[in-house]
C-alpha positions as YAML, in Angstrom:
chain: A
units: angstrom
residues:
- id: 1
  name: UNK
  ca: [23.45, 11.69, 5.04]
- id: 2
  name: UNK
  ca: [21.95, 8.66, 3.89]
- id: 3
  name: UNK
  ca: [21.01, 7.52, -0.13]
- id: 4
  name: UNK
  ca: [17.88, 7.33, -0.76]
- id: 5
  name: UNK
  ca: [16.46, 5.29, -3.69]
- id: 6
  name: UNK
  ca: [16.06, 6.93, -6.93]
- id: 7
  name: UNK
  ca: [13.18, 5.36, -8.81]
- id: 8
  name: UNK
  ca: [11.16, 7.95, -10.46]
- id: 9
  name: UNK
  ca: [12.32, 10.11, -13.68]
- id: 10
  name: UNK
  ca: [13.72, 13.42, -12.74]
- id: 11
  name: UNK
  ca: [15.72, 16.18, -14.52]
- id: 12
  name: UNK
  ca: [18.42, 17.37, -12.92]
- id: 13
  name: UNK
  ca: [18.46, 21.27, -12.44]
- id: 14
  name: UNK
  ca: [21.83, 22.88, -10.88]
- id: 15
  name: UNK
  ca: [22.16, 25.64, -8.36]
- id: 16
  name: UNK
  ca: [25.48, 27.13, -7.74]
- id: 17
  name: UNK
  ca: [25.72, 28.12, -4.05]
- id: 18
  name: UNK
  ca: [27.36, 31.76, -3.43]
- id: 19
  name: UNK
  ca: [28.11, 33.38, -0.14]
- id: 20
  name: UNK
  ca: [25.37, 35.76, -1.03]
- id: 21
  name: UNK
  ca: [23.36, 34.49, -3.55]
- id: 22
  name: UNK
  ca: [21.78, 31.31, -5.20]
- id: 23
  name: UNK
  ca: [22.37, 30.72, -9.57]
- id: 24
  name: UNK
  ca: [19.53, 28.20, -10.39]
- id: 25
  name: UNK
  ca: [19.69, 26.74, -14.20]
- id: 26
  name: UNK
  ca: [16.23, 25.49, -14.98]
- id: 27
  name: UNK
  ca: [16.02, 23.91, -17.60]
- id: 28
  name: UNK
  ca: [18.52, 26.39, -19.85]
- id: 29
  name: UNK
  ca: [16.68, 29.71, -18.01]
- id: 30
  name: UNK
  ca: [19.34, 31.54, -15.32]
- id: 31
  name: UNK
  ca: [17.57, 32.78, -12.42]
- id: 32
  name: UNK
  ca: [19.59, 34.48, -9.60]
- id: 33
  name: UNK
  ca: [17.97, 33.83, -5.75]
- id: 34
  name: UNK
  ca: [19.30, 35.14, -2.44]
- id: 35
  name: UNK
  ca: [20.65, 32.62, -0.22]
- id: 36
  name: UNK
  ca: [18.44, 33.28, 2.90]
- id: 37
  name: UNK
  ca: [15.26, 32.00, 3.91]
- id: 38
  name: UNK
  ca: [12.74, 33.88, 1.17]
- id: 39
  name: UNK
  ca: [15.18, 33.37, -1.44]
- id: 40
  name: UNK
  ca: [15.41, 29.58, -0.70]
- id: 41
  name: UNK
  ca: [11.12, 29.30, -0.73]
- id: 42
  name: UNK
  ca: [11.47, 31.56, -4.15]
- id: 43
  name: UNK
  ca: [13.99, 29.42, -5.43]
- id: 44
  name: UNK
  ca: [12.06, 25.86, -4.13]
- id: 45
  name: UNK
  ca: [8.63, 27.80, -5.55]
- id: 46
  name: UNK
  ca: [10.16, 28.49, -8.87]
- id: 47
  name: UNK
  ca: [11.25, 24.69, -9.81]
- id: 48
  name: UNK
  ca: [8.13, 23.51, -8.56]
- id: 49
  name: UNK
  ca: [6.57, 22.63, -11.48]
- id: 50
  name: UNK
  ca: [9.25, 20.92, -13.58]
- id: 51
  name: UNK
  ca: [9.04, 17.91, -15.20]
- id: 52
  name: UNK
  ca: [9.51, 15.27, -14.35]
- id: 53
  name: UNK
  ca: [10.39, 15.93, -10.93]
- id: 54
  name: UNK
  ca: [13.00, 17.88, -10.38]
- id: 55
  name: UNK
  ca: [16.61, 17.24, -9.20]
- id: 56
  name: UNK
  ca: [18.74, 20.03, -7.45]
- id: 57
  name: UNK
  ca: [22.12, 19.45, -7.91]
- id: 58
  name: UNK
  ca: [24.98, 21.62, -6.32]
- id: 59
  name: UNK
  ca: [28.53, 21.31, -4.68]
- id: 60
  name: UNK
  ca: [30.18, 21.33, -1.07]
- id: 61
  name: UNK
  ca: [30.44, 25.00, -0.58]
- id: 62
  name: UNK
  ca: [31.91, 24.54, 3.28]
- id: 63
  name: UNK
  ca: [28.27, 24.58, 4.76]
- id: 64
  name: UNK
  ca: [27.05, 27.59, 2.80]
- id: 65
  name: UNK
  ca: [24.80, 25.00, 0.61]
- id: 66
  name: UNK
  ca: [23.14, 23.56, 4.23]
- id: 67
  name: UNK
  ca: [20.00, 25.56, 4.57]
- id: 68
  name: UNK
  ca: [18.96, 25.10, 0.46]
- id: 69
  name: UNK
  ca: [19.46, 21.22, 1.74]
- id: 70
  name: UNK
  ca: [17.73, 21.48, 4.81]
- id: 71
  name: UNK
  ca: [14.47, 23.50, 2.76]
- id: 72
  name: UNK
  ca: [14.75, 21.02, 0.11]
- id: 73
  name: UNK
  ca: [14.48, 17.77, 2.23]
- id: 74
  name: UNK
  ca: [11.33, 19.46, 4.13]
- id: 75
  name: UNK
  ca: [9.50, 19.81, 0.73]
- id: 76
  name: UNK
  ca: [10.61, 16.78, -0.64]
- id: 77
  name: UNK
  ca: [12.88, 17.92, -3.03]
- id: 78
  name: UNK
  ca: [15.77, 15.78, -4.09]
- id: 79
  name: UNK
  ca: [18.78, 17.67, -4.04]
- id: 80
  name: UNK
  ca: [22.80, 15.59, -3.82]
- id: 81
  name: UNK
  ca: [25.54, 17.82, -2.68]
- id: 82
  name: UNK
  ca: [28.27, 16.94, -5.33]
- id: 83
  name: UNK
  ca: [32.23, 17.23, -4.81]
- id: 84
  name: UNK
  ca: [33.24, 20.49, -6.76]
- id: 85
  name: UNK
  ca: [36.63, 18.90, -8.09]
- id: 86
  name: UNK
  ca: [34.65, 16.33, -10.08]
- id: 87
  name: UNK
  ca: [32.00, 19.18, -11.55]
- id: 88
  name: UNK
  ca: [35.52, 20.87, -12.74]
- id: 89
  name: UNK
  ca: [37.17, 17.86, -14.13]
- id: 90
  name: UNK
  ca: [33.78, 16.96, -15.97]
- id: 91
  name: UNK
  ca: [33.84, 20.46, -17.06]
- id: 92
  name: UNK
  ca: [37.18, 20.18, -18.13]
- id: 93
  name: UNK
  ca: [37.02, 16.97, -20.34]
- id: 94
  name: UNK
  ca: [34.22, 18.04, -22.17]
- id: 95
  name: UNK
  ca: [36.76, 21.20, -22.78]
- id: 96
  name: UNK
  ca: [35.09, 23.72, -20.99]
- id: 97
  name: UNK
  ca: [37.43, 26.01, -19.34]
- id: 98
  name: UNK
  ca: [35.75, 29.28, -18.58]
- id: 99
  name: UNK
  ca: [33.89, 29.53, -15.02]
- id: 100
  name: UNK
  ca: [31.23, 31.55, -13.90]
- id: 101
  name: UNK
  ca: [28.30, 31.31, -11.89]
- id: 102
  name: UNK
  ca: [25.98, 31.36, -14.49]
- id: 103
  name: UNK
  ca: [28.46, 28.78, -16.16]
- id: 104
  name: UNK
  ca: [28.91, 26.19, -13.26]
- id: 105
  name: UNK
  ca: [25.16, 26.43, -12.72]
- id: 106
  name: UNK
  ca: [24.57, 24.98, -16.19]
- id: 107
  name: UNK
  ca: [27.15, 22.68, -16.10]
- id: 108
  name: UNK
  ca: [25.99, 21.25, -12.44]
- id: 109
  name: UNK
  ca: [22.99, 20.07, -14.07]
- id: 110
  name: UNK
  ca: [24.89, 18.61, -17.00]
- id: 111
  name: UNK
  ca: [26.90, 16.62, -14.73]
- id: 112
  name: UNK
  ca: [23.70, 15.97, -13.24]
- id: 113
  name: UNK
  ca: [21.92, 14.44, -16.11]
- id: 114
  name: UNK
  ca: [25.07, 12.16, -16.87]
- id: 115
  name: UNK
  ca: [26.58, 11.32, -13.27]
- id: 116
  name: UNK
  ca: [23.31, 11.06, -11.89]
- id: 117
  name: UNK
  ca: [24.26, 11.76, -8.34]
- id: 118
  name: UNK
  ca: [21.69, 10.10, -4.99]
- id: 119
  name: UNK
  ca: [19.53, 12.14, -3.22]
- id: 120
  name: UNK
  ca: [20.37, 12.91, 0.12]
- id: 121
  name: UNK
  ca: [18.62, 12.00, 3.29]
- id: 122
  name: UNK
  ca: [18.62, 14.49, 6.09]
- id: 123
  name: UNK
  ca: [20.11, 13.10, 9.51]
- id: 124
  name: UNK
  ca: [17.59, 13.15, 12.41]
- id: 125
  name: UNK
  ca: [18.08, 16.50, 14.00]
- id: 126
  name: UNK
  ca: [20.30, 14.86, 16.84]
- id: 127
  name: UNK
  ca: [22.86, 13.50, 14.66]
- id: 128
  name: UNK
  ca: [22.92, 16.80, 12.75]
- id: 129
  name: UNK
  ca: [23.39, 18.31, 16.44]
- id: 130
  name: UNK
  ca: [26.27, 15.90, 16.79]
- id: 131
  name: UNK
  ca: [27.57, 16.55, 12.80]
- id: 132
  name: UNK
  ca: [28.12, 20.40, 14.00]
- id: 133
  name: UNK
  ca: [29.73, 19.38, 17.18]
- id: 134
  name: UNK
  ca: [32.25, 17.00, 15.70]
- id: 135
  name: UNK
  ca: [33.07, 19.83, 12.90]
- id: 136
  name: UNK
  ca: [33.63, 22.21, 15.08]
- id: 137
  name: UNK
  ca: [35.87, 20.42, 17.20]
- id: 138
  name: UNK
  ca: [37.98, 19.08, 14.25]
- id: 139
  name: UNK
  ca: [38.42, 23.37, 13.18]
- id: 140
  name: UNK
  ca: [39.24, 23.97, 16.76]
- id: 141
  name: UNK
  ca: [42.08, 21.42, 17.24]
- id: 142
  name: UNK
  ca: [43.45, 22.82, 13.67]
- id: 143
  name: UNK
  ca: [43.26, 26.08, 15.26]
- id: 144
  name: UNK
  ca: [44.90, 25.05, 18.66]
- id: 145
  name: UNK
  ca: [47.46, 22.91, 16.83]
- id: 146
  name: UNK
  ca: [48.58, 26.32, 14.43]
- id: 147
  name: UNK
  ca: [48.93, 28.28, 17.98]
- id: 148
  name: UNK
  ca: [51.16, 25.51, 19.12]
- id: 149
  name: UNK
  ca: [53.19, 25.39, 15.85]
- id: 150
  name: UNK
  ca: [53.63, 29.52, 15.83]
- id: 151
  name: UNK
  ca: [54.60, 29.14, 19.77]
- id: 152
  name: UNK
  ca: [57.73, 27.34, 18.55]
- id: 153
  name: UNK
  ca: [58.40, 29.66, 15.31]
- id: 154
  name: UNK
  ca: [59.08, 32.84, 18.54]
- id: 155
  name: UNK
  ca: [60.81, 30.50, 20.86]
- id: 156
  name: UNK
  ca: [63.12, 33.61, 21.68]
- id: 157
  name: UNK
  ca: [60.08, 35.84, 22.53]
- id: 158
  name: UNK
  ca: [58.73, 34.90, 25.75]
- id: 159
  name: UNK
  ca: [56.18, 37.40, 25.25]
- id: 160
  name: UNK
  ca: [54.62, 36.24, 21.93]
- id: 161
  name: UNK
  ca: [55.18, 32.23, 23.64]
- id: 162
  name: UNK
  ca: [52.81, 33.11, 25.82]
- id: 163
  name: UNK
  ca: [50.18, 34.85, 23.50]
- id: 164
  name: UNK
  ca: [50.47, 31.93, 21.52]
- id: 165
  name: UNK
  ca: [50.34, 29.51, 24.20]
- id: 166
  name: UNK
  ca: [47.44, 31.31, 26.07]
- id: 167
  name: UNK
  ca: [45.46, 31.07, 22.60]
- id: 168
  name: UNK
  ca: [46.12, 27.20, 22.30]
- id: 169
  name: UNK
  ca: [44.98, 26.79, 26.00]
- id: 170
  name: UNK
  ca: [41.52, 28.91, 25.30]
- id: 171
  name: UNK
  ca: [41.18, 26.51, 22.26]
- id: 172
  name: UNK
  ca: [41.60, 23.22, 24.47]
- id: 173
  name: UNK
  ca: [38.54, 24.72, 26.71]
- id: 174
  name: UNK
  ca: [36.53, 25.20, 23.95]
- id: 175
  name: UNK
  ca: [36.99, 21.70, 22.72]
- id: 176
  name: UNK
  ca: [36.38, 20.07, 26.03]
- id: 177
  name: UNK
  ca: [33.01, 21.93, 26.40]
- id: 178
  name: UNK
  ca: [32.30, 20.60, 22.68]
- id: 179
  name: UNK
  ca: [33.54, 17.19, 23.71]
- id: 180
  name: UNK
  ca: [31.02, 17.40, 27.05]
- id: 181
  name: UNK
  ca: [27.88, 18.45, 25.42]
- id: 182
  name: UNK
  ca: [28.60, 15.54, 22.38]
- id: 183
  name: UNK
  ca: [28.74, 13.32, 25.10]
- id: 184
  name: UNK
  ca: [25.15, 14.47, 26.75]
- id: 185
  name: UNK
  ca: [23.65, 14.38, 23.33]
- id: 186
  name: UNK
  ca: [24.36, 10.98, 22.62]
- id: 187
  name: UNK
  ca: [23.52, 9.79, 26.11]
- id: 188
  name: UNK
  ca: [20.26, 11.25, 25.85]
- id: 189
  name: UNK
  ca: [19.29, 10.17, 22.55]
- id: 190
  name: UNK
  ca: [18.51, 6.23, 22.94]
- id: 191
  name: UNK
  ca: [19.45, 5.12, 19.28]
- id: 192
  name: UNK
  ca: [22.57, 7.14, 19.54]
- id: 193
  name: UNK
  ca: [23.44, 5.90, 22.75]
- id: 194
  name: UNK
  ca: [23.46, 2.51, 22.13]
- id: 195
  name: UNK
  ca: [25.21, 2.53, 18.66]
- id: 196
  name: UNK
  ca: [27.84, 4.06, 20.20]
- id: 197
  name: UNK
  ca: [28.04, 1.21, 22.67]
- id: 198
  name: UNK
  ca: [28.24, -0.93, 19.65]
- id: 199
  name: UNK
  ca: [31.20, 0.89, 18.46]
- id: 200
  name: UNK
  ca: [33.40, 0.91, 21.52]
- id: 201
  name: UNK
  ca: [33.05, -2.63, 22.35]
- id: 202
  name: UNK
  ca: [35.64, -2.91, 19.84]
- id: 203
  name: UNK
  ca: [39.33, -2.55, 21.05]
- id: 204
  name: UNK
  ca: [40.48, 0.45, 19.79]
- id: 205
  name: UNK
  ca: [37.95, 2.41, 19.35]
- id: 206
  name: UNK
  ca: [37.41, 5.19, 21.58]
- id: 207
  name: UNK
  ca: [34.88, 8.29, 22.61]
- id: 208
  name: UNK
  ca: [36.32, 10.51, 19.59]
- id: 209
  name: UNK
  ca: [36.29, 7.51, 16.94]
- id: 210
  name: UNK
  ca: [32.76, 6.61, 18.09]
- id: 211
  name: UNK
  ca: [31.51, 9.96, 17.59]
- id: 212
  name: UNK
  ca: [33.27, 10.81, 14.61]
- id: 213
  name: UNK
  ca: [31.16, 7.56, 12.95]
- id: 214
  name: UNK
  ca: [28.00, 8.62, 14.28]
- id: 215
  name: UNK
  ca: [28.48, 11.93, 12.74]
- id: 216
  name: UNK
  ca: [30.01, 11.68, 9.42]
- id: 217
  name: UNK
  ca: [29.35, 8.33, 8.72]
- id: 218
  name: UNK
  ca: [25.73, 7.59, 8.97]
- id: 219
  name: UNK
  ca: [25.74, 5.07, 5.85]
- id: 220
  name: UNK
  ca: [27.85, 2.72, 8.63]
- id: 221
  name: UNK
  ca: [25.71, -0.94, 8.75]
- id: 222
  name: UNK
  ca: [23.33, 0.32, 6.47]
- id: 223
  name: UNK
  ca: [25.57, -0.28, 2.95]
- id: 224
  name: UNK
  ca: [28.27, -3.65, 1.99]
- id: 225
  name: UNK
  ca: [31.76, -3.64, 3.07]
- id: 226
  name: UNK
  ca: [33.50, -3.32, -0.49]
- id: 227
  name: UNK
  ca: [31.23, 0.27, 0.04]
- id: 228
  name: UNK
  ca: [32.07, 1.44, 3.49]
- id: 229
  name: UNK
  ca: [35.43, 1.02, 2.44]
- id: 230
  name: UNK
  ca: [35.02, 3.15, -0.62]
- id: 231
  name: UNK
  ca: [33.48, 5.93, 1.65]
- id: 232
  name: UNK
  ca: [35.99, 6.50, 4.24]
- id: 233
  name: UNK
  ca: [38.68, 5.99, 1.25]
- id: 234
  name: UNK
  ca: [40.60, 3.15, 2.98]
- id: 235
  name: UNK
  ca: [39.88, 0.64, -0.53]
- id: 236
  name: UNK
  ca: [42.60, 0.00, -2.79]
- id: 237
  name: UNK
  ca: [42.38, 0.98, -6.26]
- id: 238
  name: UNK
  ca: [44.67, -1.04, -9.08]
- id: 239
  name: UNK
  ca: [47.18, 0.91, -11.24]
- id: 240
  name: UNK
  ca: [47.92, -1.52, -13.93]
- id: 241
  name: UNK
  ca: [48.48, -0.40, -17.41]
- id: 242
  name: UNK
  ca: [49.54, -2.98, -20.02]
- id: 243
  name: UNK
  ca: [51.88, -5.47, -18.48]
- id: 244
  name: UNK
  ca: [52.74, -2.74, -15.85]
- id: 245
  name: UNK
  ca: [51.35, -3.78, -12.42]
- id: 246
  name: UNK
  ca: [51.40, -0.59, -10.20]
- id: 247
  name: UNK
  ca: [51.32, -0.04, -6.69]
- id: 248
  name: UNK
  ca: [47.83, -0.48, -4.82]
- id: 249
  name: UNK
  ca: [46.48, 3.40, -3.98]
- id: 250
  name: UNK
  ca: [44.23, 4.40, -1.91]
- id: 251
  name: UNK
  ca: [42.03, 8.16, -2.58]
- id: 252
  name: UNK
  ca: [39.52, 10.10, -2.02]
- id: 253
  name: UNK
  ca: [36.79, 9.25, 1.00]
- id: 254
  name: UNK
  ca: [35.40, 11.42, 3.51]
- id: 255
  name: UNK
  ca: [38.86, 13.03, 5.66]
- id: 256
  name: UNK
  ca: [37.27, 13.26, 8.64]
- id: 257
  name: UNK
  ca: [36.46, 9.98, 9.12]
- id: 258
  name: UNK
  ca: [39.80, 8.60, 7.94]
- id: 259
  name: UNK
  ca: [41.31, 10.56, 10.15]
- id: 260
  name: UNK
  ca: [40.29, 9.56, 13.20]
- id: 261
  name: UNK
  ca: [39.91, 5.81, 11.66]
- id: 262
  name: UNK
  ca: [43.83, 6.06, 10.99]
- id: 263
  name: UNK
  ca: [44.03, 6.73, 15.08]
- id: 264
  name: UNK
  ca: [41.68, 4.27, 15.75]
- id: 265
  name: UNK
  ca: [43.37, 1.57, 13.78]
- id: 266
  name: UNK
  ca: [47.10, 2.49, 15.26]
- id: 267
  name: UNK
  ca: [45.68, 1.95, 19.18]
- id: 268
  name: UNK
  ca: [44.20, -1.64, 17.77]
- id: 269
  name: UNK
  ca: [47.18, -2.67, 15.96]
- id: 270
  name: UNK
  ca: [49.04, -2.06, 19.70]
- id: 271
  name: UNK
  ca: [45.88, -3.69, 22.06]
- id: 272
  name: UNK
  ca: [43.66, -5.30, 19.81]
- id: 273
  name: UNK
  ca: [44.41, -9.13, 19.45]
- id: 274
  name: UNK
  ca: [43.07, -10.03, 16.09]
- id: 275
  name: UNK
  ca: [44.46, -6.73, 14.50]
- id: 276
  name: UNK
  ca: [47.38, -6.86, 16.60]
- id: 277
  name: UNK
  ca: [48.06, -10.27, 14.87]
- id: 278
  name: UNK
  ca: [47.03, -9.30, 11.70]
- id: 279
  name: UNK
  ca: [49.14, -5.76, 11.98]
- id: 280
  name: UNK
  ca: [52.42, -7.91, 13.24]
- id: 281
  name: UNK
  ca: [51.79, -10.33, 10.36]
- id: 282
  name: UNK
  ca: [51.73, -7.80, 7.67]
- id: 283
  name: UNK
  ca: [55.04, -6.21, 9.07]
- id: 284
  name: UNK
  ca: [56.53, -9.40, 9.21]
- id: 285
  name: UNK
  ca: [55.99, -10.28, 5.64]
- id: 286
  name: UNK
  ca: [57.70, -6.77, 4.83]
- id: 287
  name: UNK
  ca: [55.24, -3.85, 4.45]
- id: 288
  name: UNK
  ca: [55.71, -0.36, 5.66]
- id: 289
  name: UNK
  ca: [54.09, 1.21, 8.56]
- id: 290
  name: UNK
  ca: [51.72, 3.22, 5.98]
- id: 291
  name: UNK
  ca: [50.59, 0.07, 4.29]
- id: 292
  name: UNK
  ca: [49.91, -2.27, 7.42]
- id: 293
  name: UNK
  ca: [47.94, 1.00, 9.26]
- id: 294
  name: UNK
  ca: [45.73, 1.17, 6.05]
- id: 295
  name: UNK
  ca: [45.03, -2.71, 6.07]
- id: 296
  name: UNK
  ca: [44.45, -2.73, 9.54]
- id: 297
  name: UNK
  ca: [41.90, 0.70, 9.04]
- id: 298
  name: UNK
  ca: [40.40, -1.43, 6.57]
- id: 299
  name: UNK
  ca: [39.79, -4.63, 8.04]
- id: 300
  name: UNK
  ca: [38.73, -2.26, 11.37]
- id: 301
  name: UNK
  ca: [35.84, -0.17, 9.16]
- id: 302
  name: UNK
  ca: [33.86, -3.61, 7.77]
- id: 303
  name: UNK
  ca: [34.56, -5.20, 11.47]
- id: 304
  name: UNK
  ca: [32.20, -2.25, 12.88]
- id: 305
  name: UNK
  ca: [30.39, -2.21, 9.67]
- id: 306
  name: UNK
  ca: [29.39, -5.68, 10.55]
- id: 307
  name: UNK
  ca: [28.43, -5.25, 13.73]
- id: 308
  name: UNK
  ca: [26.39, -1.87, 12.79]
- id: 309
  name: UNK
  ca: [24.27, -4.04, 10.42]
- id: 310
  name: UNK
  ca: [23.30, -6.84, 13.02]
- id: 311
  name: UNK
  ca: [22.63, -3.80, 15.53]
- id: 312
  name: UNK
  ca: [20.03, -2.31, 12.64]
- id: 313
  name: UNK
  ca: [19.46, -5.54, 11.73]
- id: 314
  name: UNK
  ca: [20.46, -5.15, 7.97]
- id: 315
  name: UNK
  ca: [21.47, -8.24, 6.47]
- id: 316
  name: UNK
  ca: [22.32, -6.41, 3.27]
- id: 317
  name: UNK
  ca: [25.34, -5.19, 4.60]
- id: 318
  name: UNK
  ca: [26.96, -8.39, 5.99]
...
């Protein structure tokens, strides 16, 4: 998802997302809704006329929040999907320590009111096509890869072996039907098509890097490079206290894309001339594997962050 600007007022009003049910705090009142489609409207209905506009603000519940996102965005709601661990450490420094959903409801729209999280921007229904795809296929290698890993664990069992085996082979077909259809989706849908062109005329990035990008990481040539790097979680962050200079860290960022960015960046450190130089020189001056993989991740993200921009032509980001 994209940001969107956020000029007008708005109060912030939290929902925590259930597996069956919506907690809305508006403005101090606890309503309950259920999450399908009439309890979404009710829910939409009911915060309607707040003022000044309202602001729904609720975590990453593993997809269970997507359809109060989706209704939201059609009636021009703002809503931002927060990260739950910093709703619980805000909770926690302002030494709140029980939890319910009546209780993380209110404090979402604290955090709300003094985080004051984007809106999100819906991705055009092809990239959310391509968003599902690339999920599923990540949760389907983790699945194949567990089969693999429990084949080993009953090496003396042929029989079990096999079951396991068998399993890991069903999951491979599943992912190569996943991996066709991405690839018709993209070649059918023009801007999609050729922004993944743009991608893979860099060395080292392949099919699975360049749809990984287009599917998590929409914000790519539309934001700066200190930015991009932030949101994959490739930038380092100081640890200096005092006269105590720590190590440089890297954290948080979206997994997904780092993960196949951390692929990516190992094939261009081997093929890649400029980050082939720029890997070797790095080793050569004495830092670990780890270290010169991240650099070279780094330096690979703003490279196609660059070349994203001039494709869309933003000159903000580069």
């Amino acid at each position: 998802m994209n940001i969107l600007p956020d000029t007008k007022p708005s109060v912030h009003l939290g929902v925590d997302v259930a597996k069956a049910e919506l907690v809305l705090d508006c403005l101090g009142v606890i309503r309950t809704f259920s999450i399908d489609a009439k309890g979404i409207a009710s829910l939409l209905k009911a915060i309607s006329k707040a003022t000044p506009t309202p602001h729904l603000v609720c975590e990453a519940t593993g997809g269970y929040e997507r359809a109060l996102v989706g209704a939201a965005v059609v009636k021009a709601i703002r809503i931002s999907v927060v990260q739950p661990q910093r709703v619980r450490a805000f909770a926690k420094s302002l030494g709140r320590l029980a939890k319910s959903d009546p209780l993380d409801a209110a404090m979402l729209s604290r955090y709300g009111t003094h985080a004051c999280p984007k809106p999100l921007e819906p991705k055009d229904s092809n990239r959310q096509k391509l968003d599902d795809l690339m999920r599923a296929r990540a949760e389907l290698i983790d699945s194949q890869q567990r089969e693999l890993n429990r084949a080993e664990h009953h090496i003396g069992s042929t029989l079990l072996v096999g079951i396991h085996k068998d399993l890991a082979a069903r999951y491979r077909k599943h992912i190569e039907s996943i991996d066709a259809t991405a690839a018709l989706l993209i070649a059918a849908d023009e801007n999609l098509s050729k922004a993944a062109e743009v991608l893979r005329e860099v060395v080292g990035v392949g099919p699975q890097t360049s749809r990984a990008l287009l599917a998590f990481l929409p914000e790519l040539g539309r934001i700066g490079r200190r930015s991009i790097a932030a949101l994959v979680g490739v930038a380092p962050y100081d640890h200096d206290s005092g006269k105590m200079k720590g190590r440089r860290y890297i954290q948080g960022g979206r997994a997904q894309v780092r993960r196949v960015l951390h692929m990516a960046a190992v094939v261009a450190a081997r093929r890649n001339p400029v980050l082939k130089a720029f890997y070797e020189h790095l080793r050569e001056a004495g830092k670990p594997f780890k270290v010169a993989i991240v650099a070279v991740a780094r330096k690979l993200i703003i490279h196609l962050n660059t070349r994203m921009a001039i494709f869309l032509k933003n000159p903000v980001a580069i």
